[in-house]
C-alpha positions as CSV (number, residue, x, y, z in Angstrom):
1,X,-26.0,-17.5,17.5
2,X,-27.6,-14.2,18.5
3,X,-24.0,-12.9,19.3
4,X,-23.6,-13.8,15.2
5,X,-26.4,-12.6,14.3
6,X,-25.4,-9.2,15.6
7,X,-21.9,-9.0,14.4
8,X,-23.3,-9.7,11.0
9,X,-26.0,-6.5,11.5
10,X,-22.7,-4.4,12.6
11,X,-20.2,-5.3,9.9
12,X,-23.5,-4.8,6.9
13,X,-23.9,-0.9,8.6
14,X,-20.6,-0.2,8.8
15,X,-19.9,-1.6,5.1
16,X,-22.7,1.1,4.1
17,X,-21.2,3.8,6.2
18,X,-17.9,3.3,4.6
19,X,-19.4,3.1,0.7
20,X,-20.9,6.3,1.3
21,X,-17.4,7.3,3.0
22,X,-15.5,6.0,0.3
23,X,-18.3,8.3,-2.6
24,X,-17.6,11.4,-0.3
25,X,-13.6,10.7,-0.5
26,X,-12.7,9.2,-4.0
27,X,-12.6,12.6,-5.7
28,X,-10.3,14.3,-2.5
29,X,-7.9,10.8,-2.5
30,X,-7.6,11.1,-5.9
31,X,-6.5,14.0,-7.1
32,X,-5.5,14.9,-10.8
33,X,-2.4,15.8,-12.1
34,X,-0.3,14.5,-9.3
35,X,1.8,11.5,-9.0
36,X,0.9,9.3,-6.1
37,X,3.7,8.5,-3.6
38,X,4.4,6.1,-0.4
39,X,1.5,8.3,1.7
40,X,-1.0,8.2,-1.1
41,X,-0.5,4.6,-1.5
42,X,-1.3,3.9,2.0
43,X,-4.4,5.8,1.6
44,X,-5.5,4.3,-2.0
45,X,-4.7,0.4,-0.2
46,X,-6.8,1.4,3.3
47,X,-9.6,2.9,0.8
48,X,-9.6,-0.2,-1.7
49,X,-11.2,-2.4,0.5
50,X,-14.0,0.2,1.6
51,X,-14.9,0.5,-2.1
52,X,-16.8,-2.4,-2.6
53,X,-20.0,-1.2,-1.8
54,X,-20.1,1.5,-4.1
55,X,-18.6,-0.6,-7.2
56,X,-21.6,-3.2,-6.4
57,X,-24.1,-0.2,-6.3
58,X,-22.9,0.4,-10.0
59,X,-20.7,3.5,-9.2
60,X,-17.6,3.6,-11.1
61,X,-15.2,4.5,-8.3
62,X,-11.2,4.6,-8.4
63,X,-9.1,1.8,-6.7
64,X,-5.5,2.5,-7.6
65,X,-3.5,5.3,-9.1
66,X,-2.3,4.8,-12.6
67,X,0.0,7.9,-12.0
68,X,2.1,6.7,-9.4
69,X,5.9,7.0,-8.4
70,X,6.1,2.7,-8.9
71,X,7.5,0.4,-6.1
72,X,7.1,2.4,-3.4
73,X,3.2,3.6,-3.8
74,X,2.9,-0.4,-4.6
75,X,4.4,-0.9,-0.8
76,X,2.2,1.7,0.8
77,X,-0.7,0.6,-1.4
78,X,0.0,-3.2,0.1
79,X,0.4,-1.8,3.8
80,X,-2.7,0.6,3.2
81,X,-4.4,-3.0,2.2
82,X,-3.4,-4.7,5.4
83,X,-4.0,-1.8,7.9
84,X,-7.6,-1.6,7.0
85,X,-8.0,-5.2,6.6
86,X,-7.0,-4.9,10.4
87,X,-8.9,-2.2,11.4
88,X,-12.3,-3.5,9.5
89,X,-11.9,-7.5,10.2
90,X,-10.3,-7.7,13.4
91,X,-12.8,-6.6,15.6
92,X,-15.0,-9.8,14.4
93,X,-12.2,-12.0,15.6
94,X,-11.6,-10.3,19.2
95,X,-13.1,-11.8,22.2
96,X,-12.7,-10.4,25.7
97,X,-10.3,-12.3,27.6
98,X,-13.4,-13.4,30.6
99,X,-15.1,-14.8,27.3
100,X,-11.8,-16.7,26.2
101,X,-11.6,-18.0,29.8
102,X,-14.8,-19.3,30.4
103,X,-15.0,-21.3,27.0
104,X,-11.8,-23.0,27.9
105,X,-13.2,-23.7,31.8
106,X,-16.5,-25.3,30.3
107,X,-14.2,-27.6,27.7
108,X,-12.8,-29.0,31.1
């Protein structure tokens, strides 16, 4: 429970640290007058995710490009999605392997 407890605590400073992230790096990731490509579309996807906790503050933030080149910002958008999905969830599912171990000793 405490070991919960303190994953919980992590993932709600890092959420913060990442909506103050995502303020600083909407207006750079962004940019006008510029169609978005493969690259962009990677970095709008990993970025999506991260802007939750400014749209719940009430900051009107971007999440996609309108101005894009089509299918494939929509394939880096999707990988961009996934790649930070990894990166931000999968260290709440990752034990060490002596943990993994000695759970499956104790259900002998």
């Amino acid at each position: 429970m405490k070991r919960l407890f303190r994953k919980i605590i992590i993932l709600a400073c890092v959420t913060v640290a990442f909506g103050y992230f995502y303020s600083w790096a909407a207006p750079w990731a962004f940019p006008p007058q510029r169609t978005a490509g493969f690259a962009f579309g990677i970095l709008h996807g990993a970025l999506m995710p991260i802007a939750l906790p400014s749209l719940v503050i009430g900051r009107d933030v971007p999440i996609y490009d309108t101005d894009n080149s089509g299918r494939f910002y929509k394939v880096g958008y999707i990988c961009g999605i996934n790649l930070c999905g990894l990166a931000f969830f999968g260290p709440l599912f990752w034990r060490p392997r002596s943990s993994i171990k000695s759970s499956s000793e104790k259900s002998r």
